[in-house]
C-alpha positions in Angstrom: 124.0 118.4 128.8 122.9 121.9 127.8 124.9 125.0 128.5 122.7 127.7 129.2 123.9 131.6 128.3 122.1 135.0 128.3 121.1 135.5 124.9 123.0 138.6 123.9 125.6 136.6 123.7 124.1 134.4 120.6 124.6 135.8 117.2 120.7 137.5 116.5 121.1 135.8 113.0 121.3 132.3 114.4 118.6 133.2 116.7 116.1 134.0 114.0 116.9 130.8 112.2 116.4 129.1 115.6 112.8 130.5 115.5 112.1 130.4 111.8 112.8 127.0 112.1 110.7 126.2 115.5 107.7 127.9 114.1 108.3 128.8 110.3 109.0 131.6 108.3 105.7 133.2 108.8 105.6 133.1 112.4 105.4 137.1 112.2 102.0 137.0 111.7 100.9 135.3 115.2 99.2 137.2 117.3 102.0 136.9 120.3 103.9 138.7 117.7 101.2 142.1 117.8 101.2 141.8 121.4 104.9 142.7 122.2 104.9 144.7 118.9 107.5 147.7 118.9 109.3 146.3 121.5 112.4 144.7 122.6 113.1 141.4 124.6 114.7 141.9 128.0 117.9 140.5 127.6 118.0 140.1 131.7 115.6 137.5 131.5 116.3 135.9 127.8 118.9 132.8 127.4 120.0 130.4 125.1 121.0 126.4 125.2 124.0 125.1 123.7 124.3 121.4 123.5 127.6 119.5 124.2 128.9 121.4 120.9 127.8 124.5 121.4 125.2 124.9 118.8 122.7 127.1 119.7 119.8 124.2 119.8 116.8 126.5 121.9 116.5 129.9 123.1 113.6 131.7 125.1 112.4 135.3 125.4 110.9 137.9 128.0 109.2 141.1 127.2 107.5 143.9 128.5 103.6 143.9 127.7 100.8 145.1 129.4 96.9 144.3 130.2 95.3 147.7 129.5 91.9 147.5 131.3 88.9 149.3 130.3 89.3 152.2 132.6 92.8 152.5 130.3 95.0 151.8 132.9 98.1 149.6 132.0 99.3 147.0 133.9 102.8 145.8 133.5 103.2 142.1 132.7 105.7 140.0 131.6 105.2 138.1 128.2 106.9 134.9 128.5 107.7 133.2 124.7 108.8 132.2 122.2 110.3 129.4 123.6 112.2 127.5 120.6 113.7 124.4 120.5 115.8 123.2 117.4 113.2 120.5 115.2 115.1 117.2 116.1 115.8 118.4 119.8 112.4 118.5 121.4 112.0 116.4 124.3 115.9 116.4 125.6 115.0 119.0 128.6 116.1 122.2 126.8 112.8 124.2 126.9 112.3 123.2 130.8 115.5 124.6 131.7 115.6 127.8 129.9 112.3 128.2 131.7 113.9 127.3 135.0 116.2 130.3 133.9 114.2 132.6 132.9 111.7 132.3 136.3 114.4 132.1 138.3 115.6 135.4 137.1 112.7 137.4 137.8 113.2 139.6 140.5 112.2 137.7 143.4 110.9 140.7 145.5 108.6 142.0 143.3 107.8 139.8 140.4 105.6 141.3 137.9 102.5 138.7 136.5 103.5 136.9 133.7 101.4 135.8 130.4 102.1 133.3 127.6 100.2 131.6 124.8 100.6 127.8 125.0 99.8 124.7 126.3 98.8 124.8 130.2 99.3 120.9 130.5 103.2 121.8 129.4 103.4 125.1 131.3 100.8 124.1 133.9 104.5 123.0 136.3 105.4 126.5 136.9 101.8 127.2 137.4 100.5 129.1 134.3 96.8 128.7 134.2 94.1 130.7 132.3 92.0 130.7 135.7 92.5 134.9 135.5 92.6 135.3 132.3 89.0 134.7 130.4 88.1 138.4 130.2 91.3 138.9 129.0 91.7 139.6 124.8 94.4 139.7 122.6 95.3 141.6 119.3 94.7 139.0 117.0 93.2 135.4 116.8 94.0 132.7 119.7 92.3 130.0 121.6 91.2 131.5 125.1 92.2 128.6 126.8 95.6 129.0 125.9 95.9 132.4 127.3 97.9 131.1 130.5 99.0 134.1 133.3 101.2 133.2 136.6 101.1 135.3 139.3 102.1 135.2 143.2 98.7 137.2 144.2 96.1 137.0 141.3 94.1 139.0 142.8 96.0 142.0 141.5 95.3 140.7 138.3 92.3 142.7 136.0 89.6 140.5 135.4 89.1 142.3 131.7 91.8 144.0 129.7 93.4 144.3 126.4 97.1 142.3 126.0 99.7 145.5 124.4 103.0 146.3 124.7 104.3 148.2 127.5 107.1 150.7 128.0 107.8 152.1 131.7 108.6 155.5 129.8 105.1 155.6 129.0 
């Protein structure tokens, strides 16, 4: 059974070696990376799993980004990723329930969008789909049909934009 904990409370150091070892050394270079560039996770919505022996065995992250549209308006998002689980410790439940976490913390009464890069048959069950997002582009190379966004009205959602980071300071 997994313990889950908000992430500031995990060592950064073991939480690097979590992700180094989830998606290698040069995972720097991916273009989820340039998207949230300059900025920070929001440790509100960020947690960790511990197993029975509290070793830190997955961890997920939320940041601000935004969908710049070509009028240059920014719309806030929320970038949802990485989500790392420990090599030997996929398939036990520990990346489903640090998502459960990190939706379920998302303020209820005015969620913004969120975004991810992965899989939609994996994150399909809390309804990420790239139905809004094929005029969408990224900094960098991905697969369009991997660009997943969830949103409660996607009809607020730009139909073309530019994925960046965001700060509310402007």
């Amino acid at each position: 059974m997994a313990t889950i904990v908000p992430l500031t409370a995990i060592d950064p150091q073991l939480v690097e070696d979590l992700l180094d070892a989830s998606f290698g050394t040069d995972r720097h270079a991916r273009t989820a990376y340039r998207i949230r560039a300059g900025m920070d996770w929001l440790p509100a919505l960020s947690f960790a799993a511990l197993d029975e022996e509290d070793y830190l065995v997955a961890s997920i992250q939320l940041w601000p980004v935004a969908l710049t549209d070509p009028e240059g308006r920014a719309h806030p998002l929320l970038m949802v990723g990485p989500v790392a689980v420990a090599p030997g410790r996929q398939g036990e439940g520990f990346g489903k329930a640090l998502m459960a976490a990190s939706l379920g913390a998302i303020e209820p009464t005015a969620p913004l969008p969120q975004v991810l890069i992965g899989d939609e048959d994996y994150y399909g069950r809390w309804d990420f789909s790239p139905a809004h997002t094929g005029g969408w582009r990224c900094p960098g190379p991905y697969e369009q049909h991997r660009l997943l966004a969830r949103c409660a009205n996607p009809a607020i959602l730009p139909v073309r934009g530019m994925l960046g980071p965001w700060s509310p300071q402007g």
